[in-house]
TORKOL-4160 file (C-alpha; in steps of 0.2 Angstrom, whole numbers, padded with zeros to 4 digits, m for minus):
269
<pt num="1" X="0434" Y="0633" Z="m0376"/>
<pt num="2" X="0436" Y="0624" Z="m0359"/>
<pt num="3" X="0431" Y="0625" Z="m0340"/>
<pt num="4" X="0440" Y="0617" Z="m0327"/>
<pt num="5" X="0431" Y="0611" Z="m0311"/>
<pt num="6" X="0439" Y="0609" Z="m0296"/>
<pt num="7" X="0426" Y="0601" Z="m0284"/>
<pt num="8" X="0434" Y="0604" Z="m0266"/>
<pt num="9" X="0436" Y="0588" Z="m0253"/>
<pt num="10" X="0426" Y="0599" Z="m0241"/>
<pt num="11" X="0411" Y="0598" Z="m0253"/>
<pt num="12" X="0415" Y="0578" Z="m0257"/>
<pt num="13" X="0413" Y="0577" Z="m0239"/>
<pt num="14" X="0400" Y="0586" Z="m0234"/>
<pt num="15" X="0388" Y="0576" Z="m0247"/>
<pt num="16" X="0389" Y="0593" Z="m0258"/>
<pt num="17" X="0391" Y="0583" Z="m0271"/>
<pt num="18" X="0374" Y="0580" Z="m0282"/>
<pt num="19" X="0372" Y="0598" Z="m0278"/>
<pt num="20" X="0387" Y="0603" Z="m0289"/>
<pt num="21" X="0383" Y="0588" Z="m0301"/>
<pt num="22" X="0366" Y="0592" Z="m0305"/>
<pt num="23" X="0372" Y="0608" Z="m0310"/>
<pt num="24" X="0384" Y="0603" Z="m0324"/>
<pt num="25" X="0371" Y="0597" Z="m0338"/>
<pt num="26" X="0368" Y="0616" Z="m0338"/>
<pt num="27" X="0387" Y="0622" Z="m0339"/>
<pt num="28" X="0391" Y="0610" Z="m0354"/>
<pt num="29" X="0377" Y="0621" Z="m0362"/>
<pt num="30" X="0391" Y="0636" Z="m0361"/>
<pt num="31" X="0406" Y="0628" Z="m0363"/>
<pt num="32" X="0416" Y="0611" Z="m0359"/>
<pt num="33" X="0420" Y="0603" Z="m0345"/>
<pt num="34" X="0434" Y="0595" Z="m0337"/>
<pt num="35" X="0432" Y="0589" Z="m0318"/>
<pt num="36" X="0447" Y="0588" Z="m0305"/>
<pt num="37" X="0441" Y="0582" Z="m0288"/>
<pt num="38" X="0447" Y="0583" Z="m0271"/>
<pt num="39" X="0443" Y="0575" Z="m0256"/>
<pt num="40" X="0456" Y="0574" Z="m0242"/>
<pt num="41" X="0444" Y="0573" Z="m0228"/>
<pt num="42" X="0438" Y="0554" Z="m0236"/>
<pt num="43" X="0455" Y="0549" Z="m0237"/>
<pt num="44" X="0457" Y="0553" Z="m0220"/>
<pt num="45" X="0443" Y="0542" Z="m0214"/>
<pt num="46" X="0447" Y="0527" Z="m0224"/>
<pt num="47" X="0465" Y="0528" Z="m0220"/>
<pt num="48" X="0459" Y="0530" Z="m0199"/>
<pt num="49" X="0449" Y="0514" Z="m0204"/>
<pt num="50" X="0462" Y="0506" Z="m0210"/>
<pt num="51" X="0471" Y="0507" Z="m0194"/>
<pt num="52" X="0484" Y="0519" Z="m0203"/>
<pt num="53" X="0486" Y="0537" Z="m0193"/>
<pt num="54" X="0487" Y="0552" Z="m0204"/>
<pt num="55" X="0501" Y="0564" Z="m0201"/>
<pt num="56" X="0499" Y="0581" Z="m0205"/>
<pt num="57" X="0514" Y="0595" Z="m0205"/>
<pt num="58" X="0513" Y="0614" Z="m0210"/>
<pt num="59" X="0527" Y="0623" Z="m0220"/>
<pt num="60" X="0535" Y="0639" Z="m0215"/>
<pt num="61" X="0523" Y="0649" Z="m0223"/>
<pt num="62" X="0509" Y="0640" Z="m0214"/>
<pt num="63" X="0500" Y="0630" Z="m0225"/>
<pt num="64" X="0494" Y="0612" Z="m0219"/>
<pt num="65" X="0497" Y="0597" Z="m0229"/>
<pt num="66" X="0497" Y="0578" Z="m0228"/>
<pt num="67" X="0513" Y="0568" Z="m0224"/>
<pt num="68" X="0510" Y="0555" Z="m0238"/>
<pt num="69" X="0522" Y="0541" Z="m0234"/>
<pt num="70" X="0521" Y="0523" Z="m0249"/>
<pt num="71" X="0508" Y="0516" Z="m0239"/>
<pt num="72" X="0496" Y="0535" Z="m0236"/>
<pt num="73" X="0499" Y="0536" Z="m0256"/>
<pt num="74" X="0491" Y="0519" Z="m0260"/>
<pt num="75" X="0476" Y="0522" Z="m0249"/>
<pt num="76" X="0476" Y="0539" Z="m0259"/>
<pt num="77" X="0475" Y="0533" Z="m0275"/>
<pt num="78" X="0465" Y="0520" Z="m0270"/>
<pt num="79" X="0452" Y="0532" Z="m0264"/>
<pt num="80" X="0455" Y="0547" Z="m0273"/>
<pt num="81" X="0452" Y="0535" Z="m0290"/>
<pt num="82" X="0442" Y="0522" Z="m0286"/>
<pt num="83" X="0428" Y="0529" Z="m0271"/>
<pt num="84" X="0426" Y="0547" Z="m0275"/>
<pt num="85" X="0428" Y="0547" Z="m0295"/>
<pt num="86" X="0417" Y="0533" Z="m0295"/>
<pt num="87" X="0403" Y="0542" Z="m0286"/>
<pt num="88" X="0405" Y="0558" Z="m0298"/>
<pt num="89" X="0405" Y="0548" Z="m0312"/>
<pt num="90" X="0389" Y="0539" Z="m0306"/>
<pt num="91" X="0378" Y="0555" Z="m0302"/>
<pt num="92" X="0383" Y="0562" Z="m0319"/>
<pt num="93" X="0378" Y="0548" Z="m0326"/>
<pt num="94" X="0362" Y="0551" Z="m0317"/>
<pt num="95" X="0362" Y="0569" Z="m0322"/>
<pt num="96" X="0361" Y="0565" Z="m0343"/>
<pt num="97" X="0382" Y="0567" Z="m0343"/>
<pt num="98" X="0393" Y="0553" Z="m0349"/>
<pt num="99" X="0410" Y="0555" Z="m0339"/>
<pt num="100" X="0425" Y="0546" Z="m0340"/>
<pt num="101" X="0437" Y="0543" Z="m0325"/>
<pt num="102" X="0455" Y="0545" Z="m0325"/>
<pt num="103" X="0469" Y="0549" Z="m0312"/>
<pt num="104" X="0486" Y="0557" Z="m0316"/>
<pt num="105" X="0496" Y="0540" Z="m0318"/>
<pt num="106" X="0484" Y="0534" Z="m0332"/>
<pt num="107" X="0492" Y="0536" Z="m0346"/>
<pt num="108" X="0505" Y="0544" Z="m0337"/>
<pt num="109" X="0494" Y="0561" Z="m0338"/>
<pt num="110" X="0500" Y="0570" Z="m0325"/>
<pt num="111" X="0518" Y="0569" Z="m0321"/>
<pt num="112" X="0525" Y="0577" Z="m0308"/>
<pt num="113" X="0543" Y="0578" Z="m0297"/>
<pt num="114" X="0545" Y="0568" Z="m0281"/>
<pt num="115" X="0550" Y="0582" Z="m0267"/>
<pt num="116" X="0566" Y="0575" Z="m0260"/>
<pt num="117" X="0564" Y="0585" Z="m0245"/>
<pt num="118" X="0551" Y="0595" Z="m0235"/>
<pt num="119" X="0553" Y="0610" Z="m0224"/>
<pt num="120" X="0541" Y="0610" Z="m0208"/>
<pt num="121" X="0540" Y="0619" Z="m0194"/>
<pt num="122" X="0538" Y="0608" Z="m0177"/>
<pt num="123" X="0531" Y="0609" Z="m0163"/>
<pt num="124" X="0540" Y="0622" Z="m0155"/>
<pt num="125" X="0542" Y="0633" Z="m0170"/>
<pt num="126" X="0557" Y="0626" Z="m0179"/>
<pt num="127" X="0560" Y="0624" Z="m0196"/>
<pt num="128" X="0565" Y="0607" Z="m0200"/>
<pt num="129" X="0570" Y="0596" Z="m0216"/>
<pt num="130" X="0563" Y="0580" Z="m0217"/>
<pt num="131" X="0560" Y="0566" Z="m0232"/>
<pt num="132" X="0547" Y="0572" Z="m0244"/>
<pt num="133" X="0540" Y="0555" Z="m0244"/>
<pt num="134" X="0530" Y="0553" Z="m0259"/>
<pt num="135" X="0520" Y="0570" Z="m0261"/>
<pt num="136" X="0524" Y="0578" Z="m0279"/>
<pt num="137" X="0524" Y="0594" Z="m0289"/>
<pt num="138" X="0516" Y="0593" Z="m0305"/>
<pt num="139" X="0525" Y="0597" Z="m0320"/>
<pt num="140" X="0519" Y="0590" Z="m0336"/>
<pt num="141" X="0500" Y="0584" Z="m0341"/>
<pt num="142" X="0499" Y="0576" Z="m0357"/>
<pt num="143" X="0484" Y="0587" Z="m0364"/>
<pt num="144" X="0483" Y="0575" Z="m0380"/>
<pt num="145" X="0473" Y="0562" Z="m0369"/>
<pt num="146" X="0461" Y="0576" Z="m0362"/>
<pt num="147" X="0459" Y="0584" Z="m0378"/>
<pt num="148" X="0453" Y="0565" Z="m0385"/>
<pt num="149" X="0442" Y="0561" Z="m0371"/>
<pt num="150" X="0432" Y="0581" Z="m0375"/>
<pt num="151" X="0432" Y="0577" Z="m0393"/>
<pt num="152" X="0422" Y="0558" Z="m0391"/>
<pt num="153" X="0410" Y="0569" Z="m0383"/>
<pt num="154" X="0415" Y="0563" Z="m0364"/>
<pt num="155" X="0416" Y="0574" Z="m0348"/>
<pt num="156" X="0433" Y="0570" Z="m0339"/>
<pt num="157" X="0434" Y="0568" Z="m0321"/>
<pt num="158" X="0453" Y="0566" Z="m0316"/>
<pt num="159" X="0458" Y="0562" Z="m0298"/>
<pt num="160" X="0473" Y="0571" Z="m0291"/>
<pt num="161" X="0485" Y="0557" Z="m0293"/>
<pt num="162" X="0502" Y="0556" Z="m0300"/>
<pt num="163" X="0517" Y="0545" Z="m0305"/>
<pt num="164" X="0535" Y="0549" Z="m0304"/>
<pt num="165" X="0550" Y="0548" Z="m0318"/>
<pt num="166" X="0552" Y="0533" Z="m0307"/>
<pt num="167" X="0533" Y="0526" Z="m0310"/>
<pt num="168" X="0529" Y="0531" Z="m0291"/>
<pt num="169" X="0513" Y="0535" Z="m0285"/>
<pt num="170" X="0513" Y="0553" Z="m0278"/>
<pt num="171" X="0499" Y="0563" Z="m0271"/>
<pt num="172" X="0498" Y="0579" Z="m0277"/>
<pt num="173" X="0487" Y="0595" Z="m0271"/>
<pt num="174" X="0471" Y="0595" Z="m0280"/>
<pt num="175" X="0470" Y="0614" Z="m0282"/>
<pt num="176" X="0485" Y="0615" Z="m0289"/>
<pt num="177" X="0483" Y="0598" Z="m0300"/>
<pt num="178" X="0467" Y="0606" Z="m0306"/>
<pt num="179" X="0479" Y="0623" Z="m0311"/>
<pt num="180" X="0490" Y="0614" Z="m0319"/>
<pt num="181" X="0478" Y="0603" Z="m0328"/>
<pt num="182" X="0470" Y="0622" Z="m0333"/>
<pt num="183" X="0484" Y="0628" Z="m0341"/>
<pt num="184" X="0489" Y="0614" Z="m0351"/>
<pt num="185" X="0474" Y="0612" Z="m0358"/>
<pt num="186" X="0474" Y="0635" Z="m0362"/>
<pt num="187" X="0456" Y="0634" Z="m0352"/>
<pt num="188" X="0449" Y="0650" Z="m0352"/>
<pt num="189" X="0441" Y="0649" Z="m0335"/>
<pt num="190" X="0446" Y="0639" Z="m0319"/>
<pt num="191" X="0432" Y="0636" Z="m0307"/>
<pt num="192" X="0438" Y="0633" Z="m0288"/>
<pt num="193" X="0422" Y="0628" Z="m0279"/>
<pt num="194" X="0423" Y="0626" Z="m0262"/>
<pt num="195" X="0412" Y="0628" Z="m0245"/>
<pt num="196" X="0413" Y="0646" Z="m0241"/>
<pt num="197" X="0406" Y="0662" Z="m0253"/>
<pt num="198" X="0424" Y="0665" Z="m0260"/>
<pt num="199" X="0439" Y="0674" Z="m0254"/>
<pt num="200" X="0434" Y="0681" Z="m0238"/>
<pt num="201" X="0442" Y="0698" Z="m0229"/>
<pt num="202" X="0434" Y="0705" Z="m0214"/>
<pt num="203" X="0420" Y="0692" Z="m0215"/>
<pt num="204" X="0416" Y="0699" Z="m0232"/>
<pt num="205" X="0417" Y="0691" Z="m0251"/>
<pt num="206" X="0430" Y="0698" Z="m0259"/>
<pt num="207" X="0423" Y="0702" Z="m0277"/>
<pt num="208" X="0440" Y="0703" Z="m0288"/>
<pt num="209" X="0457" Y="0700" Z="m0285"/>
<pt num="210" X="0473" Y="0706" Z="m0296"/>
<pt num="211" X="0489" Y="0691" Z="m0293"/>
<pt num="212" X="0496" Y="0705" Z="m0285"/>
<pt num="213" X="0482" Y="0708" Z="m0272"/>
<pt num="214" X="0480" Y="0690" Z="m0272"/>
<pt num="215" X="0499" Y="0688" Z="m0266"/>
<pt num="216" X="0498" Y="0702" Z="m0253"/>
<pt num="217" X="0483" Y="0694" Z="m0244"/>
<pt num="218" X="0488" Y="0676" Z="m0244"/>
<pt num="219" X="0498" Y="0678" Z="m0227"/>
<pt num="220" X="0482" Y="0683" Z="m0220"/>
<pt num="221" X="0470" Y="0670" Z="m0227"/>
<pt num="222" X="0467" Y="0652" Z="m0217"/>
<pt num="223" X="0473" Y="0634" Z="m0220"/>
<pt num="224" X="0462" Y="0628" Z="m0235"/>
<pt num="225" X="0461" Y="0643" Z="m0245"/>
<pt num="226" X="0477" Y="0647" Z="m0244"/>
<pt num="227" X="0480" Y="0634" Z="m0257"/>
<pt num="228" X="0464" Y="0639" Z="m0268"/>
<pt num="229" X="0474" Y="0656" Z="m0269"/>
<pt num="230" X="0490" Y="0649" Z="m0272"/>
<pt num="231" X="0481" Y="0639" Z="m0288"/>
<pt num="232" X="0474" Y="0654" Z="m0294"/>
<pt num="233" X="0491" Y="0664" Z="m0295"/>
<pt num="234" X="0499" Y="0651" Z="m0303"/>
<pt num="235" X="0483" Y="0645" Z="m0317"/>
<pt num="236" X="0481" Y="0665" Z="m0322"/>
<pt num="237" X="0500" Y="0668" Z="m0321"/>
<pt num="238" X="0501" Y="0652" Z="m0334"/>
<pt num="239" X="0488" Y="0658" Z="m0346"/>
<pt num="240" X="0472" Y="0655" Z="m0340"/>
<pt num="241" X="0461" Y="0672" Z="m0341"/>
<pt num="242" X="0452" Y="0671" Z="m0325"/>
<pt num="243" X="0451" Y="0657" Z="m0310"/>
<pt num="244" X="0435" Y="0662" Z="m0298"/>
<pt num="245" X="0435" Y="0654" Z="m0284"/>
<pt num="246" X="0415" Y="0651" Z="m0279"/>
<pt num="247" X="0405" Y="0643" Z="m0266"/>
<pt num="248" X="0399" Y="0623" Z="m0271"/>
<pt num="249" X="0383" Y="0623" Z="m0259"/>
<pt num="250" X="0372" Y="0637" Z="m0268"/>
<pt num="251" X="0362" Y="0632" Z="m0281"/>
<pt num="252" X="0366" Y="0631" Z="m0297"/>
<pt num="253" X="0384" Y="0633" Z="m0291"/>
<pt num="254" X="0394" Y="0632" Z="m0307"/>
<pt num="255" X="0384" Y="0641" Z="m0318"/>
<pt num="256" X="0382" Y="0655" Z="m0306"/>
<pt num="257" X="0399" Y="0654" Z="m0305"/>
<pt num="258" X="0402" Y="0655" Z="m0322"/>
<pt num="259" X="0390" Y="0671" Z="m0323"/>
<pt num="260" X="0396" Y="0681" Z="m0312"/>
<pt num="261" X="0384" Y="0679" Z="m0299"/>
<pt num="262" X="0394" Y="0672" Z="m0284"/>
<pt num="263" X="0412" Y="0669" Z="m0277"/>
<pt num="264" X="0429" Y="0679" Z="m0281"/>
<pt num="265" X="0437" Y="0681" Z="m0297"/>
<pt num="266" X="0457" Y="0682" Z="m0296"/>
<pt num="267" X="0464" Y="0689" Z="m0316"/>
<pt num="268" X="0479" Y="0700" Z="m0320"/>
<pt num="269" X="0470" Y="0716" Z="m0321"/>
């Protein structure tokens, strides 16, 4: 069997990461491991380094995204796949793990669909269509390449970047990459780890959640998790038995995770 990993941008920027990283060497003792990272918050600085302003809208039902225009998605990629994997790659290695770094366009592994538009609400509160730029929704990963790298004995790391029918380089959600790449792969388990202790409801952890509870309190939940829920929905409603969705800065944050010792565990039942 396989665990995927979603290591959240707030962790990556937060310098969470060794924290999560030393822990792996442990959860490859109960079962594989495949990494999908985040770490919008970096691409943000770069970008603002660069002298290129981010803009960021929110859709109707209140979630927060990047606008990712040609020139965003290069300094994406470029971030996303060479900075951040490269660190991750680089601690595992550190922590006894030989990893191997990939982002969606390589080998074409993640494909998704170029949105042709994008509905926003403005400043004032009205819904408004404008270009989707080059942001995408994933809809096919060629699991024969992940499968390949597992078999040679290899951790895979896989940055949230994807190419187009048209060979274009879209940025894609990494919670929702990491779900996709879940249920491709029929991973039993989909871990979401993040800098909070899970789903939170009245200041409190949430210890279980059904896809339908899930769906009724997503109005409710902030920017940020909102998408770690929406992942979840989608992972469990594809085929993967549970996604748990875990804080990254505890120790030992995966295999407590994995134990049932921390974080919120969305399933059917």
């Amino acid at each position: 069997m396989v665990t995927v990993v979603k290591v959240g941008g707030s962790l990556v920027a937060e310098g969470r990461l060794q924290n999560v990283l030393s822990d792996v060497p442990d959860a490859l003792k109960l079962d594989r491991i495949v990494l999908v990272h985040g770490g919008g918050e970096i691409v943000t600085r770069y970008a603002e380094r660069l002298g290129k302003e981010q803009r960021f809208i929110r859709s109707p039902s209140g979630v927060r995204s990047r606008y990712t225009d040609q020139e965003t998605a290069e300094i994406y990629s470029m971030v996303m796949s060479g900075l951040i994997a490269g660190r991750i790659v680089s601690e595992l290695s550190r922590q006894g793990v030989t990893a191997f770094s990939l982002s969606g366009i390589d080998g074409g592994l993640i494909r998704a669909e170029r949105k042709k538009k994008l509905l926003m609400v403005d400043e004032r509160g009205r819904k408004i269509a404008i270009d989707g730029g080059f942001t995408g929704k994933p809809k096919y990963v060629n699991r024969a390449i992940i499968e390949n790298i597992l078999s040679m004995g290899f951790t895979p790391v896989i940055s949230p970047v994807a190419i187009s029918d048209e060979s274009e380089i879209l940025n894609i959600d990494g919670d929702r990459a990491a779900s996709f790449v879940a249920s491709s792969i029929r991973s039993n388990t989909l871990v979401i780890l993040t800098n909070v202790g899970g789903v939170l409801l009245d200041g409190k952890v949430v210890k279980s959640l059904t896809i339908k509870e899930a769906r009724e309190i997503l109005p409710s939940i902030g920017p940020g998790m909102d998408k770690k829920i929406i992942g979840a929905i989608e992972a469990v409603e594809a085929g993967v038995d549970r996604c748990i969705i875990a804080p990254g800065n505890v120790e030992h944050p995966l295999t407590a995770a994995l134990s049932g010792g921390v974080g919120t565990v969305v399933k059917h039942e």
